[in-house]
Backbone atoms as SQL, in Angstrom:
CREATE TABLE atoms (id INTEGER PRIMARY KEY, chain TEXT, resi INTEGER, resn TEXT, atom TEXT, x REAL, y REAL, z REAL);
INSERT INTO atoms VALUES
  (1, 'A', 1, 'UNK', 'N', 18.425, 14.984, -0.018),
  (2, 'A', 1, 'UNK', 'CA', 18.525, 13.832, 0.858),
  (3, 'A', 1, 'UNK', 'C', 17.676, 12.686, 0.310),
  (4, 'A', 2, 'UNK', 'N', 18.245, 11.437, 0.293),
  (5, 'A', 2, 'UNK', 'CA', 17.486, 10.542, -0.428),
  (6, 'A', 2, 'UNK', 'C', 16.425, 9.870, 0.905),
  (7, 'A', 3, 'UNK', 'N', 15.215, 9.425, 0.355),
  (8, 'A', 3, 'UNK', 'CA', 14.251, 8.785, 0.689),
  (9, 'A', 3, 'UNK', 'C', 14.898, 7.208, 1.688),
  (10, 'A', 4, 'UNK', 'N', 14.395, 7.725, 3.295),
  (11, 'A', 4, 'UNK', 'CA', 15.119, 6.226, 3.927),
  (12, 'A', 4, 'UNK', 'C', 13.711, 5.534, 4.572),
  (13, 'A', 5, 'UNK', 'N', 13.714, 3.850, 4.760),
  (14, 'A', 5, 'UNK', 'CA', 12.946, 3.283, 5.265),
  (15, 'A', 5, 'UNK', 'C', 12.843, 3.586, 6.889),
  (16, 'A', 6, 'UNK', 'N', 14.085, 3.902, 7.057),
  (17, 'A', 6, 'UNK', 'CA', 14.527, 3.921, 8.802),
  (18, 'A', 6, 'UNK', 'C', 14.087, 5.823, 9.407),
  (19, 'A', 7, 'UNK', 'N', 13.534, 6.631, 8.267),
  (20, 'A', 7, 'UNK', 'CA', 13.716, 7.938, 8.768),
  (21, 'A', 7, 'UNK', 'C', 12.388, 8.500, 8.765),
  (22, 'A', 8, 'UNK', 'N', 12.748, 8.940, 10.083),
  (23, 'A', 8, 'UNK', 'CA', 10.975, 9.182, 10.673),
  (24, 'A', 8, 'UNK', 'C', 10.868, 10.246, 10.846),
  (25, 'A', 9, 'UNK', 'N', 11.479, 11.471, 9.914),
  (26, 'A', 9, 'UNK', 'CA', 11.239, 12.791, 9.415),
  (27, 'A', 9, 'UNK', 'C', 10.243, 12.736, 8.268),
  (28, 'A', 10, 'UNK', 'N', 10.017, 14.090, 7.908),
  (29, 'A', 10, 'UNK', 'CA', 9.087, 14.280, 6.679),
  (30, 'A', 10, 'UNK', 'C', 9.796, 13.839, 5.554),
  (31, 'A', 11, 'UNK', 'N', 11.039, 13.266, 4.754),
  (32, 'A', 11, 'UNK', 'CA', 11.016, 12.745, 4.083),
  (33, 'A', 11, 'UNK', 'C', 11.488, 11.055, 4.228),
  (34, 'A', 12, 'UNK', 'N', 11.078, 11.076, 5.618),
  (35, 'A', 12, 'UNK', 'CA', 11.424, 9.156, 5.595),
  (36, 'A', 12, 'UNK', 'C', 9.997, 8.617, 5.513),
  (37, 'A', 13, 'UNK', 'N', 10.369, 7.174, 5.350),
  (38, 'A', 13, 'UNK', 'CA', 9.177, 6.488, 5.109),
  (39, 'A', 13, 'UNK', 'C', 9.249, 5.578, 5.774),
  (40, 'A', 14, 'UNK', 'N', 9.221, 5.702, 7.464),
  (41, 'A', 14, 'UNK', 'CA', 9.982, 4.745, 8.163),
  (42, 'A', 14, 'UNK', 'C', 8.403, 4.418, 8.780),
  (43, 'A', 15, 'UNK', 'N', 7.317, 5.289, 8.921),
  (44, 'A', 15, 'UNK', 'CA', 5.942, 5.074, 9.255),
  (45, 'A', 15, 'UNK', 'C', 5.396, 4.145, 8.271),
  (46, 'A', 16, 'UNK', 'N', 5.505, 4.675, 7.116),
  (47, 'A', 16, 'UNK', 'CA', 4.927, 3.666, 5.638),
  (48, 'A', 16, 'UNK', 'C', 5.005, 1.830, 6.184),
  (49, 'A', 17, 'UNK', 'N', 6.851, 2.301, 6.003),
  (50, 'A', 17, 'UNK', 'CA', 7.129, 0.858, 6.431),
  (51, 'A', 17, 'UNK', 'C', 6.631, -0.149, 7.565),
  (52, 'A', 18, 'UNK', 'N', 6.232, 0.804, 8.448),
  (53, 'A', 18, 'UNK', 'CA', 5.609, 0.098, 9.970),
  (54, 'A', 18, 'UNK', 'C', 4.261, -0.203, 9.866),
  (55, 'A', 19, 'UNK', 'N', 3.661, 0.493, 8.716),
  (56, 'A', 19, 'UNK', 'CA', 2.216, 0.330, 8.753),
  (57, 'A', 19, 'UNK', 'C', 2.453, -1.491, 7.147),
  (58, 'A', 20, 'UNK', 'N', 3.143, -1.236, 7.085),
  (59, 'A', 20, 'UNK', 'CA', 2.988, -2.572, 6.150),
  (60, 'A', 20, 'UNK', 'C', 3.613, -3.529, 6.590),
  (61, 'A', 21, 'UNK', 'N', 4.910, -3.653, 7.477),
  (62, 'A', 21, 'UNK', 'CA', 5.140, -4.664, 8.545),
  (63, 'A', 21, 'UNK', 'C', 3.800, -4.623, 9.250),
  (64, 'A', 22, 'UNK', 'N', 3.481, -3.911, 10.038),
  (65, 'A', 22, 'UNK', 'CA', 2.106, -4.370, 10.936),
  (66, 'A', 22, 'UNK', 'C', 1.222, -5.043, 10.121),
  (67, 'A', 23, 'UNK', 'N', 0.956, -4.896, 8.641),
  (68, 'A', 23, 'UNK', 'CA', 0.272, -5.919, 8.140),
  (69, 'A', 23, 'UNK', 'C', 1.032, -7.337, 7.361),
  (70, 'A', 24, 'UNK', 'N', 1.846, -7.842, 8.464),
  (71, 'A', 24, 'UNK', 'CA', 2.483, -8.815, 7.563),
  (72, 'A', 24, 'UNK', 'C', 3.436, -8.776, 6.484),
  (73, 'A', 25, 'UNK', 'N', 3.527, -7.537, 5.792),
  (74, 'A', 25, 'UNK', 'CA', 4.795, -7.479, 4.752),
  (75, 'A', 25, 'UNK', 'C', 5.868, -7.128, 5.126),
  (76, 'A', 26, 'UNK', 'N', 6.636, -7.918, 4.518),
  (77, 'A', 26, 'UNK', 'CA', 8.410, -7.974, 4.469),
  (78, 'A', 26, 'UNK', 'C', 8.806, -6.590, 3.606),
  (79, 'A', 27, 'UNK', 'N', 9.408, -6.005, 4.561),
  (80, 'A', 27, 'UNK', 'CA', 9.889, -4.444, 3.797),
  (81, 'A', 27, 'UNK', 'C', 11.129, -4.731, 3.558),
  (82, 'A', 28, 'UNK', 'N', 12.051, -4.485, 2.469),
  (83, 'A', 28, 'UNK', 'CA', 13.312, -4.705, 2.251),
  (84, 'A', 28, 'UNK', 'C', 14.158, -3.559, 1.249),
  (85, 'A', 29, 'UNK', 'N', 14.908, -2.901, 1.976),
  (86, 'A', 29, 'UNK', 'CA', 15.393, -2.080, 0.302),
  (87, 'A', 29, 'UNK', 'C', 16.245, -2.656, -0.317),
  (88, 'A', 30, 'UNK', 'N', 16.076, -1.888, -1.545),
  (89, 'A', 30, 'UNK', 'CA', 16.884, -2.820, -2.559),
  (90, 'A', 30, 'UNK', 'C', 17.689, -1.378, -3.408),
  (91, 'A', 31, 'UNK', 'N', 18.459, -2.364, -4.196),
  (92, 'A', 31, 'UNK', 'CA', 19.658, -0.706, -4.894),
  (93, 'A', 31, 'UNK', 'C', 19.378, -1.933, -6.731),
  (94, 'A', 32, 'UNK', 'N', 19.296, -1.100, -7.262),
  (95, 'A', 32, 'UNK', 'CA', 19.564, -1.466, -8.995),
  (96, 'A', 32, 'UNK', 'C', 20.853, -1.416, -9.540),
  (97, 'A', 33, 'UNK', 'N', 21.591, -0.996, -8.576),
  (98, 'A', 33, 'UNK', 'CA', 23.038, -0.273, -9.430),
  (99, 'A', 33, 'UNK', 'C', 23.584, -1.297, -9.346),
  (100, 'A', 34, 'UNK', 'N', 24.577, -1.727, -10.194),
  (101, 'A', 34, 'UNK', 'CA', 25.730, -2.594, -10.616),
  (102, 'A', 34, 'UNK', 'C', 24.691, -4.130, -10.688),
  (103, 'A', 35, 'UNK', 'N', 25.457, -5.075, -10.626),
  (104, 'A', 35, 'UNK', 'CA', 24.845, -6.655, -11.121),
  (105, 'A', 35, 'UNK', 'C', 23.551, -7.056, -10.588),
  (106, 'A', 36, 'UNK', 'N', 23.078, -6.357, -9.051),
  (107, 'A', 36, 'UNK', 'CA', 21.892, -6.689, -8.770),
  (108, 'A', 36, 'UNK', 'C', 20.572, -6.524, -9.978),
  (109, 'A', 37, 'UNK', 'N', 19.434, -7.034, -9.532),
  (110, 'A', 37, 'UNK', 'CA', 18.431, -7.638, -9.943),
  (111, 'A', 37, 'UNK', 'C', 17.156, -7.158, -9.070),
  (112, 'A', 38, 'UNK', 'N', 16.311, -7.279, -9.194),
  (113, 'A', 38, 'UNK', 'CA', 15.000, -7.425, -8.421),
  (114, 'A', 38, 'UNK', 'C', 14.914, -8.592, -7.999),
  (115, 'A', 39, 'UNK', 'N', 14.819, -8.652, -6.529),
  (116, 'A', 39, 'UNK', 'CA', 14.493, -10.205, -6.187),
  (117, 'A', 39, 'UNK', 'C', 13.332, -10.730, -6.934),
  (118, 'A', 40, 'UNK', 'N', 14.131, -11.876, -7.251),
  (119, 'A', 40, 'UNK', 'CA', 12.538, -13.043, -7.811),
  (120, 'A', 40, 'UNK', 'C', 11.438, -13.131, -6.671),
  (121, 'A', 41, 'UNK', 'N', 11.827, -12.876, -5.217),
  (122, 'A', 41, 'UNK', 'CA', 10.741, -13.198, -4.795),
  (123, 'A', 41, 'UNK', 'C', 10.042, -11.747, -4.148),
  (124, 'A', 42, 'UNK', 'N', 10.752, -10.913, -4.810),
  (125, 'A', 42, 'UNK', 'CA', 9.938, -9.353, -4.681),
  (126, 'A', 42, 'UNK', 'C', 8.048, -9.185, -5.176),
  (127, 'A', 43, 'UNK', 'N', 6.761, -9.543, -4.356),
  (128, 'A', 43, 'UNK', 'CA', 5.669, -9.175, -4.991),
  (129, 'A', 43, 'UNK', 'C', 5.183, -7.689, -5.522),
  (130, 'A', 44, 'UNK', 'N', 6.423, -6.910, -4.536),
  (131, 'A', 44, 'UNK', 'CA', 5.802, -5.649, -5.414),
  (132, 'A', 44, 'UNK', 'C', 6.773, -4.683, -5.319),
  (133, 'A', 45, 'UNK', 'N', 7.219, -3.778, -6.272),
  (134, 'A', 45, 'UNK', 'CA', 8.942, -2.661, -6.022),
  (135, 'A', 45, 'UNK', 'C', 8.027, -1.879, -5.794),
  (136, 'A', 46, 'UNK', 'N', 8.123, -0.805, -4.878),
  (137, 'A', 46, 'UNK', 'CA', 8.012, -0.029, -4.484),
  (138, 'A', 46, 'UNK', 'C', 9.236, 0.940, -5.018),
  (139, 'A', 47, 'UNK', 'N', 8.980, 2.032, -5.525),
  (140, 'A', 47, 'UNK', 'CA', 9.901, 3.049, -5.416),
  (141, 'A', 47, 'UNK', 'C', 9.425, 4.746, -5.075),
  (142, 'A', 48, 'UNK', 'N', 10.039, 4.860, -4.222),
  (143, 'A', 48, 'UNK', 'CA', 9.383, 5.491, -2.855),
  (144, 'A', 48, 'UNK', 'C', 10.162, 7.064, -3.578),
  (145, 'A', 49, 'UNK', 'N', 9.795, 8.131, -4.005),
  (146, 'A', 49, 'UNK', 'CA', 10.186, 9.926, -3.957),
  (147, 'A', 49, 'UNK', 'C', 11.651, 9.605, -4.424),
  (148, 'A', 50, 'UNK', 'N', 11.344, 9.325, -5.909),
  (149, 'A', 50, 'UNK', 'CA', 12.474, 9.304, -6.801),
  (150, 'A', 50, 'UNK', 'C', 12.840, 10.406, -7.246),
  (151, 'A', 51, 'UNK', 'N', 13.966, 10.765, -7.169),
  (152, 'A', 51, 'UNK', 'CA', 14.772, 12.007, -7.147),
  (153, 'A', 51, 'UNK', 'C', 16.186, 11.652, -8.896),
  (154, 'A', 52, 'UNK', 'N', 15.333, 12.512, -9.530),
  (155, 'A', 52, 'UNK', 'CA', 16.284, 13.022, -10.691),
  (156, 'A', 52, 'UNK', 'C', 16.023, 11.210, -11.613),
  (157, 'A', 53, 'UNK', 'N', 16.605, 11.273, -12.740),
  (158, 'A', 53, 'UNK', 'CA', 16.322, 10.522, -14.116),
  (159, 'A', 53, 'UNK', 'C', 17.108, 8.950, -14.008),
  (160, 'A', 54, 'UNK', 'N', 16.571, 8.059, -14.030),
  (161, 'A', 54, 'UNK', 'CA', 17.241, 6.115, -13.473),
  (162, 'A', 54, 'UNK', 'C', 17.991, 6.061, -14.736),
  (163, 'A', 55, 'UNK', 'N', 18.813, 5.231, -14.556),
  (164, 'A', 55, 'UNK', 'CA', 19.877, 4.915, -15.852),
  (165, 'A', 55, 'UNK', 'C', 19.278, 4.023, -16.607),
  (166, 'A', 56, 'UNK', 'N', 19.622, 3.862, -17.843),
  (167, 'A', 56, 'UNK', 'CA', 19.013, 3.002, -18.620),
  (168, 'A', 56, 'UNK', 'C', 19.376, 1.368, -17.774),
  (169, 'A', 57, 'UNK', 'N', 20.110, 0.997, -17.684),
  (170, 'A', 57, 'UNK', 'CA', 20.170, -0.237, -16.893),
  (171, 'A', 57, 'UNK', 'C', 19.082, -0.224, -15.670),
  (172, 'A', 58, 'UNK', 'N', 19.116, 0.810, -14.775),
  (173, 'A', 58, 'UNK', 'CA', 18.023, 0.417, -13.841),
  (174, 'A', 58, 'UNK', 'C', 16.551, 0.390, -14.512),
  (175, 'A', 59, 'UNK', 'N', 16.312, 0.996, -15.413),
  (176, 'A', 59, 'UNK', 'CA', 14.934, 1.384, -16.293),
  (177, 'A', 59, 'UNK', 'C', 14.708, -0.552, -17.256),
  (178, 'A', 60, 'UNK', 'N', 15.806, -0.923, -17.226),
  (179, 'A', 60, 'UNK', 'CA', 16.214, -1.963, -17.744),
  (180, 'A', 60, 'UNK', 'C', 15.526, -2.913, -16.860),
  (181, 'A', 61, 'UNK', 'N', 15.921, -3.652, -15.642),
  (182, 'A', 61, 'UNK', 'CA', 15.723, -4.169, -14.901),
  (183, 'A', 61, 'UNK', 'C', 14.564, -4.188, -14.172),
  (184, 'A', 62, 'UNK', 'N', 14.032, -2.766, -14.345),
  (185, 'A', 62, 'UNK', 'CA', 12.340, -2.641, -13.721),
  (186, 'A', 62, 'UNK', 'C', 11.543, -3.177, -15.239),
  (187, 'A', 63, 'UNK', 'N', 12.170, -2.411, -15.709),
  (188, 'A', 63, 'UNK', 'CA', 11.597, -3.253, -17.180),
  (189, 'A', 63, 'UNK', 'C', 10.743, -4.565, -17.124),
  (190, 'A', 64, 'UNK', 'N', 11.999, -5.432, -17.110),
  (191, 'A', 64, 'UNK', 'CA', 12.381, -6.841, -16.955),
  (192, 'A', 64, 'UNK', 'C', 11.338, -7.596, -15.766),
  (193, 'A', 65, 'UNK', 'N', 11.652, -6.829, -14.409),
  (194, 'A', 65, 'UNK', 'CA', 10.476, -7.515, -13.539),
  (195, 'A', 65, 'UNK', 'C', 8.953, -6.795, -13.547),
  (196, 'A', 66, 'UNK', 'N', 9.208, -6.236, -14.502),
  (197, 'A', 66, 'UNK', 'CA', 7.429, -6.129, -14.863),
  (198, 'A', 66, 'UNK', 'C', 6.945, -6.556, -15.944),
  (199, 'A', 67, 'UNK', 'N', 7.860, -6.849, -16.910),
  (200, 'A', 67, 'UNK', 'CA', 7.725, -7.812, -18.038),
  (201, 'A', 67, 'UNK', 'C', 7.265, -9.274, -17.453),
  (202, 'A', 68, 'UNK', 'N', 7.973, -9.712, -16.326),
  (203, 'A', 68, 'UNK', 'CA', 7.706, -11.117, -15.528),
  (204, 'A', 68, 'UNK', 'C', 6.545, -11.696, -14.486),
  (205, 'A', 69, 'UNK', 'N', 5.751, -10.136, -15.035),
  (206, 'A', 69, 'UNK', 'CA', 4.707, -9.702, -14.140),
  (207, 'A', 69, 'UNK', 'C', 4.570, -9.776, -12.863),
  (208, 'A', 70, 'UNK', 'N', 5.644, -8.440, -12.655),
  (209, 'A', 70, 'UNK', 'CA', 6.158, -8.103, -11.197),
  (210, 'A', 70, 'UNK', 'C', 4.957, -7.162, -11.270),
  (211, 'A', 71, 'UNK', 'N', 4.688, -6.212, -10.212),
  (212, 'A', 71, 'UNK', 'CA', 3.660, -5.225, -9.594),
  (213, 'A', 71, 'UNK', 'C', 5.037, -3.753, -9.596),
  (214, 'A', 72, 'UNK', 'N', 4.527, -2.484, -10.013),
  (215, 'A', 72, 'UNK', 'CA', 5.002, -1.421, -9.681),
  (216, 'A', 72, 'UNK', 'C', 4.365, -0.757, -8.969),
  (217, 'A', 73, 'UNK', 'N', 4.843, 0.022, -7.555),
  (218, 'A', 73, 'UNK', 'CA', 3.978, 1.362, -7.165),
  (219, 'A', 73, 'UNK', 'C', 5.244, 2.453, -6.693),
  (220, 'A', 74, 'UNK', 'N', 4.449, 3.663, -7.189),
  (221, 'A', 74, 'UNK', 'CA', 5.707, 4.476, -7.479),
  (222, 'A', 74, 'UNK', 'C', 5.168, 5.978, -6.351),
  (223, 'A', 75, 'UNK', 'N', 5.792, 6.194, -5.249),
  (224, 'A', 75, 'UNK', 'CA', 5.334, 7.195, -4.192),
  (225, 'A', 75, 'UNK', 'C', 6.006, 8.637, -4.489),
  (226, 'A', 76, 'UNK', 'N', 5.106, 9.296, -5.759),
  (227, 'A', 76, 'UNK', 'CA', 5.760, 10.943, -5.663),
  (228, 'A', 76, 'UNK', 'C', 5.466, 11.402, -4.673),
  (229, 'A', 77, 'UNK', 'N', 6.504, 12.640, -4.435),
  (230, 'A', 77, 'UNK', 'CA', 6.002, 14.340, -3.789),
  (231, 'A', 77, 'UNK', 'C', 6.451, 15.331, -4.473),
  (232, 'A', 78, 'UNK', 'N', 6.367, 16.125, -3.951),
  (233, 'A', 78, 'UNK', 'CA', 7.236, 17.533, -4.265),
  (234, 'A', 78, 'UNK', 'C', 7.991, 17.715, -5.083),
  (235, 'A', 79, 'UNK', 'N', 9.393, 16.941, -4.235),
  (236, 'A', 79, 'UNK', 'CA', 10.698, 16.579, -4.669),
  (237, 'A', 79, 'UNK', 'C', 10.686, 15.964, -5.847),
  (238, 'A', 80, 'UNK', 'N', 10.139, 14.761, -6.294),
  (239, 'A', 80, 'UNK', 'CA', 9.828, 14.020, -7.298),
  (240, 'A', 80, 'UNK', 'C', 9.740, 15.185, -8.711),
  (241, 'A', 81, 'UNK', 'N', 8.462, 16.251, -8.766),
  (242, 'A', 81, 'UNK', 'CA', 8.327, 16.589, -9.691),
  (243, 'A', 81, 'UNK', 'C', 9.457, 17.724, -9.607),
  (244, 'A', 82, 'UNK', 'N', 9.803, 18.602, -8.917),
  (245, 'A', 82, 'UNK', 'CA', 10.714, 19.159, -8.966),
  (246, 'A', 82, 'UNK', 'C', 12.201, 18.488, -9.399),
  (247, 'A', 83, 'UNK', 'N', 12.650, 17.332, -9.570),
  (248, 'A', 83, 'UNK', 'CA', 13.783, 17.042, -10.104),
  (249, 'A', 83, 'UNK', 'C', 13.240, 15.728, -10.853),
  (250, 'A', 84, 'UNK', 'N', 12.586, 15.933, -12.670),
  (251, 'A', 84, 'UNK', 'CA', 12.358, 15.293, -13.495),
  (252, 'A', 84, 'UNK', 'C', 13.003, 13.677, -13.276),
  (253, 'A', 85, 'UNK', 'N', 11.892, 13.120, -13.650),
  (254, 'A', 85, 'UNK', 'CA', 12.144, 11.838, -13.483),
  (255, 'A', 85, 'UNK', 'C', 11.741, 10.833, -14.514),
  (256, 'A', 86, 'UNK', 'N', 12.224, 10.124, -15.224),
  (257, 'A', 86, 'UNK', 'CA', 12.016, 9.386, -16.569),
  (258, 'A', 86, 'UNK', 'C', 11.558, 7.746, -16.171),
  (259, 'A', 87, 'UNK', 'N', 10.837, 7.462, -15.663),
  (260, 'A', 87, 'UNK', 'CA', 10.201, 6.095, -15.268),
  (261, 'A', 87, 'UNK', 'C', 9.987, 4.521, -16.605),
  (262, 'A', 88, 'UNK', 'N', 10.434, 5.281, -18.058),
  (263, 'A', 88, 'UNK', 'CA', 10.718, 4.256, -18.788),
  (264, 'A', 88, 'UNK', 'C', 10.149, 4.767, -19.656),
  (265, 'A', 89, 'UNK', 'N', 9.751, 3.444, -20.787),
  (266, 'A', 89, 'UNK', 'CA', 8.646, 3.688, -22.028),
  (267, 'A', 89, 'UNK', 'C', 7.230, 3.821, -21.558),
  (268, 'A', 90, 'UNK', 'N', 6.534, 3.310, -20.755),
  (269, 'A', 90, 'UNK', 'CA', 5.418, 2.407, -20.968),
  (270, 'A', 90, 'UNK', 'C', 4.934, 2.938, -18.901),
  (271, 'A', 91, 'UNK', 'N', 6.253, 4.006, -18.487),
  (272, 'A', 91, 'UNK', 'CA', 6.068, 4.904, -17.175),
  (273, 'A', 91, 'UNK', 'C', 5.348, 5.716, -17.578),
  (274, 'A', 92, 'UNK', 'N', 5.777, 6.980, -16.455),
  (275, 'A', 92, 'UNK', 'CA', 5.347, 7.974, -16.704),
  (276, 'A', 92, 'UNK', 'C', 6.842, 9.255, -16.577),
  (277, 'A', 93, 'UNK', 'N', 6.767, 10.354, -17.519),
  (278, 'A', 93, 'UNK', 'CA', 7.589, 11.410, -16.806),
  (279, 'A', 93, 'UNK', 'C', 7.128, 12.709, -16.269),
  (280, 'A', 94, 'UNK', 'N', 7.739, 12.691, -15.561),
  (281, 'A', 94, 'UNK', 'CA', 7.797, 13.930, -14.353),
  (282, 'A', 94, 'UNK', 'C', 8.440, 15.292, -15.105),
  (283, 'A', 95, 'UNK', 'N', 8.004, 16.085, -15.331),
  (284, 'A', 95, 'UNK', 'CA', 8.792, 17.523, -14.985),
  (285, 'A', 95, 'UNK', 'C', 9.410, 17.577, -16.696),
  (286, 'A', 96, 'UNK', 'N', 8.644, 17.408, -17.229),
  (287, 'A', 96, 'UNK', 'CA', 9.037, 17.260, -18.972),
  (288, 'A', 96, 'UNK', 'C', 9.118, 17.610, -19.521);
């Protein structure tokens, strides 16, 4: 089951999200797949209990907004290391 902002089970992050709205931040998800981008006005991607290996295009694009000196923070668990995860050159990998 993938990781939701709205799910207030043990693998949602729908608390996360409420505790950073309560401090003023704009929570928004976002998808990499097909023509999208990282918003330009994204201060920080979050990628929240990434499950299994990003395509070179999405690895591409995080690339890109951290090349532009975007901010990364990346929320493992369990799940994470249990289904290897390839975070780029200059990431880290999981389960290797």
């Amino acid at each position: 089951m993938k990781p939701s902002l709205t799910d207030s089970g043990q693998s949602g992050y729908l608390k996360f999200a409420s505790i950073l709205q309560g401090n003023y931040i704009d929570v928004q998800p976002i998808s990499l797949l097909g023509d999208s981008k990282v918003p330009p006005d994204c201060d920080l991607l979050i990628i929240a209990g990434p499950r299994g290996k990003f395509s070179p295009l999405e690895l591409q694009k995080i690339s890109d907004y951290i090349s532009q000196g975007g901010r990364l923070f990346v929320l493992l668990d369990s799940s994470s290391v249990e289904h290897p995860t390839w975070l780029g050159r200059y990431f880290v990998a999981l389960g290797a």
